[in-house]
C-alpha positions as CSV (number, residue, x, y, z in Angstrom):
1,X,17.4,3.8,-33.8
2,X,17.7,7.2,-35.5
3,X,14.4,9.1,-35.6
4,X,12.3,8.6,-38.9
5,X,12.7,11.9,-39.9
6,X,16.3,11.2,-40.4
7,X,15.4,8.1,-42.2
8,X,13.2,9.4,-44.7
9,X,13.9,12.7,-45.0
10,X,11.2,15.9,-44.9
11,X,9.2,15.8,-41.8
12,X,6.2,15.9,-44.4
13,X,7.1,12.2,-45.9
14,X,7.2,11.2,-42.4
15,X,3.0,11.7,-41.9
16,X,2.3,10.6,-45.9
17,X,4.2,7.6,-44.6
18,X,2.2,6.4,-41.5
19,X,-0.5,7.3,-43.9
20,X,0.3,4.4,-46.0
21,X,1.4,2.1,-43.5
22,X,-2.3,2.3,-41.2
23,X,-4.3,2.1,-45.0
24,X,-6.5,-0.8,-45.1
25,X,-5.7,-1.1,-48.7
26,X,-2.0,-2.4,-47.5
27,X,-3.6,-5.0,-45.3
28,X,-5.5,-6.6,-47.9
29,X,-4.3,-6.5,-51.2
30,X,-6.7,-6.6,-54.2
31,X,-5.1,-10.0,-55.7
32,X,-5.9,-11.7,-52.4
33,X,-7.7,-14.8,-53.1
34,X,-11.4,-14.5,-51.4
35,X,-11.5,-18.3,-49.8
36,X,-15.4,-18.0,-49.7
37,X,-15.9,-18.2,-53.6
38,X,-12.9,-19.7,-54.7
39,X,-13.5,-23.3,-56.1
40,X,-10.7,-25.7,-57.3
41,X,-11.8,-27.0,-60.5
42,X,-11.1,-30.6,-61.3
43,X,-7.9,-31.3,-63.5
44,X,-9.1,-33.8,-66.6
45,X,-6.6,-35.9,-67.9
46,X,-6.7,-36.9,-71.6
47,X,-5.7,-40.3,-72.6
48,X,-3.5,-40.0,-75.8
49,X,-5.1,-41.5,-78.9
50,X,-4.2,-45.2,-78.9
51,X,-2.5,-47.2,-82.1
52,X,-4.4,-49.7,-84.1
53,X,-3.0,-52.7,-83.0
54,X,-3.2,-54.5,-86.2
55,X,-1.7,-51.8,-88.6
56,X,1.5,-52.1,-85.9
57,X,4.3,-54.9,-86.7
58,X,5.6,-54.8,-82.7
59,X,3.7,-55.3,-79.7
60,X,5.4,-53.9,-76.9
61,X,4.6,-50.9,-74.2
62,X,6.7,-49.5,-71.0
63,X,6.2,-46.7,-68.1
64,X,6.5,-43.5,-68.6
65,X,7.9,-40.9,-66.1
66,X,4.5,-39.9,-65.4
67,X,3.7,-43.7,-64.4
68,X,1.4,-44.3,-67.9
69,X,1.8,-46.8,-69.8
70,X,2.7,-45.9,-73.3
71,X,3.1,-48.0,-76.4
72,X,7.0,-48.6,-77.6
73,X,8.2,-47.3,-81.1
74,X,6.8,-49.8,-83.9
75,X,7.0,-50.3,-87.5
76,X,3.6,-50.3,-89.5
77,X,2.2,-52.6,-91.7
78,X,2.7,-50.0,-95.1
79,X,3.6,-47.0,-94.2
80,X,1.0,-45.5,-92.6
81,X,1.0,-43.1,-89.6
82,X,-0.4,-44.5,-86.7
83,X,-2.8,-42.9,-84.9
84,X,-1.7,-41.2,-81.7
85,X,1.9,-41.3,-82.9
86,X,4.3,-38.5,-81.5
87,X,7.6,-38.8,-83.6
88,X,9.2,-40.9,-86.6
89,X,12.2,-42.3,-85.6
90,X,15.3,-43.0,-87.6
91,X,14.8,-46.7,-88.0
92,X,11.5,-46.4,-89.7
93,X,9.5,-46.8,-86.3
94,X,6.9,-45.0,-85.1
95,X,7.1,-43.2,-81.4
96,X,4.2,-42.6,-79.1
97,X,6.0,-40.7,-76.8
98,X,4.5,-37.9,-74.9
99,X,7.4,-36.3,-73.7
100,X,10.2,-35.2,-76.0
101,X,13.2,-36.7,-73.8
102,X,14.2,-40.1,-74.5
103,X,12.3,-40.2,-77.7
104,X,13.3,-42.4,-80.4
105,X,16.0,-43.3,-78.1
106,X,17.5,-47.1,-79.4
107,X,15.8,-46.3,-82.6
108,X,18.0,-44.1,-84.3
109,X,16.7,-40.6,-82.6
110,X,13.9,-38.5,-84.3
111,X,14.0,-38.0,-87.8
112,X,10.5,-36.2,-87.7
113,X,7.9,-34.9,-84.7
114,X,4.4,-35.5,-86.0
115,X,1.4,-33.6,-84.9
116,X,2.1,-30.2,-84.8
C-alpha cells in the first residue's frame, strides 16, 4: 500500500487525520441511543368509530389487511352519514374503510372521501 502521505496529500493532513481517527467523539456519536434511559413507549391502537346498526340497511363486515374486522359499505336508512364512515361510494353506500385501496371496490368506486 502506498504511504498515506501519498494518499492524502500534505504531510500536515496526515497528523490532522490520525487526529480525527483516535477522537473519542468518532467512537461515539452524539445520536447514539443511551440504552440505560431509553424506554419503548407502548403503541395504542384506536378502534375506528363504529356505525349505528339500525340507521344501516345491510349487515355485513369482512377482514381487513391488517386482520380487523371492518363493517362492508351500506346504504342508510335517509341519507344520513354514518358514523365512522370513511368514503361515499358510487352506488349510494357508505364505506368504512380504513385504508384507501380497495375502497368502494364492487360499489361503484368513491364518489366522495369523508372526514377530512
Amino acid at each position: 500500500m502506498p504511504p498515506l502521505t501519498r494518499v492524502i496529500g500534505r504531510p500536515g493532513r496526515v497528523i490532522m487525520l490520525a487526529a480525527l481517527l483516535g477522537s473519542p467523539a468518532l467512537a461515539s456519536p452524539a445520536f447514539a441511543l443511551d440504552t440505560t434511559t431509553y424506554r419503548p413507549q407502548p403503541t395504542q391502537t384506536v378502534a375506528p368509530p363504529q356505525p349505528d346498526e339500525s340507521q344501516l340497511l345491510e349487515h355485513r363486515h369482512y377482514q381487513n389487511v391488517d386482520g380487523k374486522e371492518v363493517h362492508s359499505p351500506a346504504h342508510t336508512k335517509g341519507d344520513v352519514v354514518p358514523s365512522g364512515a370513511s368514503a361515499r361510494c358510487g352506488d349510494g353506500s357508505y364505506s368504512f374503510s380504513l385504508h384507501h385501496r380497495g375502497t368502494c371496490s364492487h360499489h361503484g368506486g368513491v364518489s366522495e372521501w369523508l372526514g377530512g
